[in-house]
N, C-alpha and C positions, 0 to 999 in steps of 0.2 A: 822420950818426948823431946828430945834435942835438937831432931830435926825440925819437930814444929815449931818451936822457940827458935831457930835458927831463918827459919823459911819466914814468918813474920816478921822479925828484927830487920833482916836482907833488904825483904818488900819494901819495908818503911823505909828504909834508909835510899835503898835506890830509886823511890820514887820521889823523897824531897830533893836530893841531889840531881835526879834528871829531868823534873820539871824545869826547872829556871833556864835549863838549856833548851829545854824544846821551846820555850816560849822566848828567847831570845833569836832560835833557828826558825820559828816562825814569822816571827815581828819583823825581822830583818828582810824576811822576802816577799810580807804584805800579805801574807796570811791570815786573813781578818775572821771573823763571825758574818755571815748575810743576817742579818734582821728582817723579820718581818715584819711590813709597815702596819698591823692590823695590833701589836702588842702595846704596851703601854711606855709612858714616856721614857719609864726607867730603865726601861728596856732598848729602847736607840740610844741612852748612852754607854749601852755594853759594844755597838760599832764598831768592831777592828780588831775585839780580843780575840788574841788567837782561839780558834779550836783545834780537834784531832791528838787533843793531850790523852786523849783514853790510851795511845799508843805507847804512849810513859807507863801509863797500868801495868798493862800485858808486858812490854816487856821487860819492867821490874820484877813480876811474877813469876815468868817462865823461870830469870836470872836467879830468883829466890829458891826457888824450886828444886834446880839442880845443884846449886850451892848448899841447898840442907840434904842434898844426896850425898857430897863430897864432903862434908863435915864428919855424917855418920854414913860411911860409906856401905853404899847400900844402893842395886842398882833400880831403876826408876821401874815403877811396875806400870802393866796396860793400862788398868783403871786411870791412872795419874795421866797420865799419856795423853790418850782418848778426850779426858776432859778440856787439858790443855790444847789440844787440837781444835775442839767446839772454839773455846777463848779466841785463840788466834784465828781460825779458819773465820768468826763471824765478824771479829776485829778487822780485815779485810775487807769485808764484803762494808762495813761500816766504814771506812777508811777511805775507799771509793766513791762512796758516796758522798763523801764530806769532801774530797778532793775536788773534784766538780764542781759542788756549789762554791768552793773558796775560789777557785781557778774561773769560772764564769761571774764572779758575785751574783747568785741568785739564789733564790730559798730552797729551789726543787736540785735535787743529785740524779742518783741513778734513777730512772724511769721505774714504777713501782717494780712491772714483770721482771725485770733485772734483777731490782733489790730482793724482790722474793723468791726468783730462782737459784739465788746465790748461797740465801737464808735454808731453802730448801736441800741444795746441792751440801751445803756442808753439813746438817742436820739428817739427812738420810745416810751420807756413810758412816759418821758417827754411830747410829742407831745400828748399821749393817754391823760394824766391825764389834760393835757391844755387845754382843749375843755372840760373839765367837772367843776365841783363845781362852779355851777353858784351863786353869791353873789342876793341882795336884786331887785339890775334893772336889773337882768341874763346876767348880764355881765360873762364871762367866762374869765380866767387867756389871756387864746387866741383864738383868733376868726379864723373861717372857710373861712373869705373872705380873698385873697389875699389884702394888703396893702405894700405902695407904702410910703406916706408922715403919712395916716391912711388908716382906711379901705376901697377896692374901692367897689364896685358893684357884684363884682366875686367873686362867692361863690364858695367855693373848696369843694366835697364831701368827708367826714372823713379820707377817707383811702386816699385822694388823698395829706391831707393836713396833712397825716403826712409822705408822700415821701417827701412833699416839705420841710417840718420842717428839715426830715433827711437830706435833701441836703443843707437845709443853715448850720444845724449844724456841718456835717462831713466837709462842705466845711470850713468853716471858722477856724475850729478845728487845720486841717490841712493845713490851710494859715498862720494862725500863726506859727506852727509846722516848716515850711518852711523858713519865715520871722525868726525866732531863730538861729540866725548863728553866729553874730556879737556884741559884747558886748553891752549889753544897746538895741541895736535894736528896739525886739518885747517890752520889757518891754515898754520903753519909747512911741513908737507909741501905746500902745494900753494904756497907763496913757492918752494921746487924746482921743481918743474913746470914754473910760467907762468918761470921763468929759462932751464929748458930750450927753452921755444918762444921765447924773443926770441933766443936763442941762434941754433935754428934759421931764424930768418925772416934774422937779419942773414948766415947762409952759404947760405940760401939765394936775396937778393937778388945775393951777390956771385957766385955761380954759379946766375944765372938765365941761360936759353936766348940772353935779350935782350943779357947784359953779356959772355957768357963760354959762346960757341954749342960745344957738344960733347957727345958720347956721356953724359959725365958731367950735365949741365945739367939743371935745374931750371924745370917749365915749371907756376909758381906766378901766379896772376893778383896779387896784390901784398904780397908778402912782407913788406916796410918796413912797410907799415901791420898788419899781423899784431905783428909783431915791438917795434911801437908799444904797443896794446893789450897784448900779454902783457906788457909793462916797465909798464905802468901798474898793473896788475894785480899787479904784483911789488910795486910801492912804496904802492900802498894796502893792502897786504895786511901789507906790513912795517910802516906804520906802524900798522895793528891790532893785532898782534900783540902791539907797546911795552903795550898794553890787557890783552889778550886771553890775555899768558903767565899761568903761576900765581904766585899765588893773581888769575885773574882779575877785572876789572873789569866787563865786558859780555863777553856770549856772540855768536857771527855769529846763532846758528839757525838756522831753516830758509832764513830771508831772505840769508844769505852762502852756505851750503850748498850748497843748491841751485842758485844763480848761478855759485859756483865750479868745481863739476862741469858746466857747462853750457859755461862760459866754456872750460875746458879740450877738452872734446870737439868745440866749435865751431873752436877751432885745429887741433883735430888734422886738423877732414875743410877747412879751407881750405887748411891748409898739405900737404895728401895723404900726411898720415902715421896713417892712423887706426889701423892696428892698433900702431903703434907707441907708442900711448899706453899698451896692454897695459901697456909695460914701463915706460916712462915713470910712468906713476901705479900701477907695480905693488903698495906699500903700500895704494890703493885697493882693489884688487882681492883683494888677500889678504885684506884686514879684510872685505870681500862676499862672500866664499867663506867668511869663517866661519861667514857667518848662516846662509849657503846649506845647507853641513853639519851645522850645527847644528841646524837645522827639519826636513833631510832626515834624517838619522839619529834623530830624536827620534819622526819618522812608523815608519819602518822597525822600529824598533828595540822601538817600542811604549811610549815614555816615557823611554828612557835619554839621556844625552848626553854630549857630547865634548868640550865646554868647559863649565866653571862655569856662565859667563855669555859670551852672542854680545850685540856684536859682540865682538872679540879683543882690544879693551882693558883690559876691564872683566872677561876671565876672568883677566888678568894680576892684577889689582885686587883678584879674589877669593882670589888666589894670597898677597896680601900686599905686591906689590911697591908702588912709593911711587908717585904721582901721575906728581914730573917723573922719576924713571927710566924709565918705560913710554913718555912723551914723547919724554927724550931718546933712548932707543932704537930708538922706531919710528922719529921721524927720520933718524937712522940708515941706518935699513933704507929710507927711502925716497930718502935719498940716493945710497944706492948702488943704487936701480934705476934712479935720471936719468941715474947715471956711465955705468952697464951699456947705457942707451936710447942714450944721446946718441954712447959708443962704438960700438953697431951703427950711428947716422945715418952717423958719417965712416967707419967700414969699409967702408961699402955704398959710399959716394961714389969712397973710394980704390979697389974694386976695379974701378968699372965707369968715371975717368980713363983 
């Protein structure tokens, strides 16, 4: 487990030491945040802070990454690969789009069609090259069947199961995206998450098929290197966030955002738990469903609405409550949807021992 312990330590530590530098390499050339005028007051005076610190994540993570390959040497598997590819490839397309808006000051980036042909284009070969390079027991990085706790019985035909891939990815992509509003927020909820998937990669190495053959077993192509990534991911993210809590210094934007929800949903469909990200990143998906209601009842309704302000932050915000209660709270709540996930991964395992 040393490289896990390695690949976290790395993250953290390369992320508090390269923050301060990107936000002085940003500051320095007028890199600011665009605000929009429709937020609250507290929020024009965040004017100027840098964003595009997600850039510091990723590439604290990648570094982490191969650095707990060369500690215990041992060469990078596809599964690790692949994911980190999702990271970076959506890190890009989010990076893009934040460069725009800083380099024009204005709130819009890449033109939606852009933003989601990019979301798409990296998320389809992901999904292509996952179902291929079958290892020694032809285990592939990901499997065709729909999986739930692991894989169930429903077999997805290729084309079918990389719409579904695209949809977990773009979705969760942009759940986080969403979730980025409030200092610390997405960071800190998604430092739960990827702790939840190293969690699971290290119970599911010890009860794979290969170590611990039974009813119960786990038939993951490389769980250790999963569980590597998510721990790097954990410690670049912690050390952002030393940044990134309130009163912020740099923002992720779309360039960590996007990468984060990417990086998440590329665990879930390697490690065969995709629906269990549902609950896992259930703060995700709550803060998504408020948009969702909020747009949808605003059509129906003929102009009324059901929140202040969507996403579910920021109608707290218009409620009055403070910055870091709405934080401290959501994290909260999104901790106890990792409790709630990670209690059904071992109920599932114990009942089927």
């Amino acid at each position: 487990m040393i490289s896990i312990l390695t690949a976290g330590v790395v993250g953290l530590v390369a992320s508090i030491l390269g923050t301060p530098l990107a936000i002085r390499w940003l500051v320095n050339r007028g890199y600011g945040q665009a605000i929009r005028d429709e937020l609250s007051e507290n929020h024009q005076t965040k004017r100027g802070t840098p964003t595009m610190g997600g850039a510091v994540i990723i590439v604290a993570a990648v570094l982490a990454y191969f650095v707990a390959h060369l500690v215990r040497p041992s060469p990078p598997t596809v599964s690790g690969l692949l994911v980190l590819f999702l990271i970076v490839g959506l890190g890009v397309v989010g990076f893009l789009d934040d460069w725009i808006k800083i380099s024009k000051q204005r709130s819009l980036g890449l033109r939606s069609r852009a933003k989601m042909g990019g979301q798409i284009a990296v998320a389809v070969v992901f999904a292509i090259l996952a179902i291929n390079f079958p290892d020694e027991q032809n285990y592939t990085p990901a499997s065709q069947a729909l999986s739930v706790l692991r894989d169930t019985s429903w077999e997805l035909p290729a084309a079918v199961f990389v719409l579904w891939a695209l949809f977990l990815i773009s979705g969760f992509s942009n759940a986080v995206n969403l979730t980025d509003g409030l200092d610390g927020l997405a960071t800190g909820a998604s430092v739960m998450v990827f702790g939840a998937y190293t969690l699971i990669g290290v119970w599911q190495l010890n009860q794979s098929c290969g170590v611990s053959p039974g009813p119960s077993c786990y038939e993951v192509r490389d769980p250790l290197d999963l569980a590597v990534v998510a721990a790097a991911m954990v410690g670049a993210c912690f050390g952002f966030l030393w940044w990134n809590a309130a009163p912020a210094k740099i923002f992720m934007g779309d360039t960590g955002s996007l990468a984060l929800g990417g990086g998440l949903a590329g665990l879930a469909i390697t490690s065969r738990t995709e629906l269990l990200l549902i609950v896992l990143g259930g703060l995700f998906v709550v803060i998504t469903l408020s948009v969702m209601l909020q747009v949808g009842w605003f059509k129906i309704s003929g102009g009324k609405r059901l929140f202040r302000m969507a996403p579910l932050q920021h109608h707290f915000e218009l409620k009055g409550w403070g910055e870091v209660t709405i934080v401290i709270r959501f994290w909260i709540i999104a901790g106890m949807f990792v409790v709630l996930g990670l209690g059904l991964f071992y109920a599932e395992w114990v009942a089927t021992a």
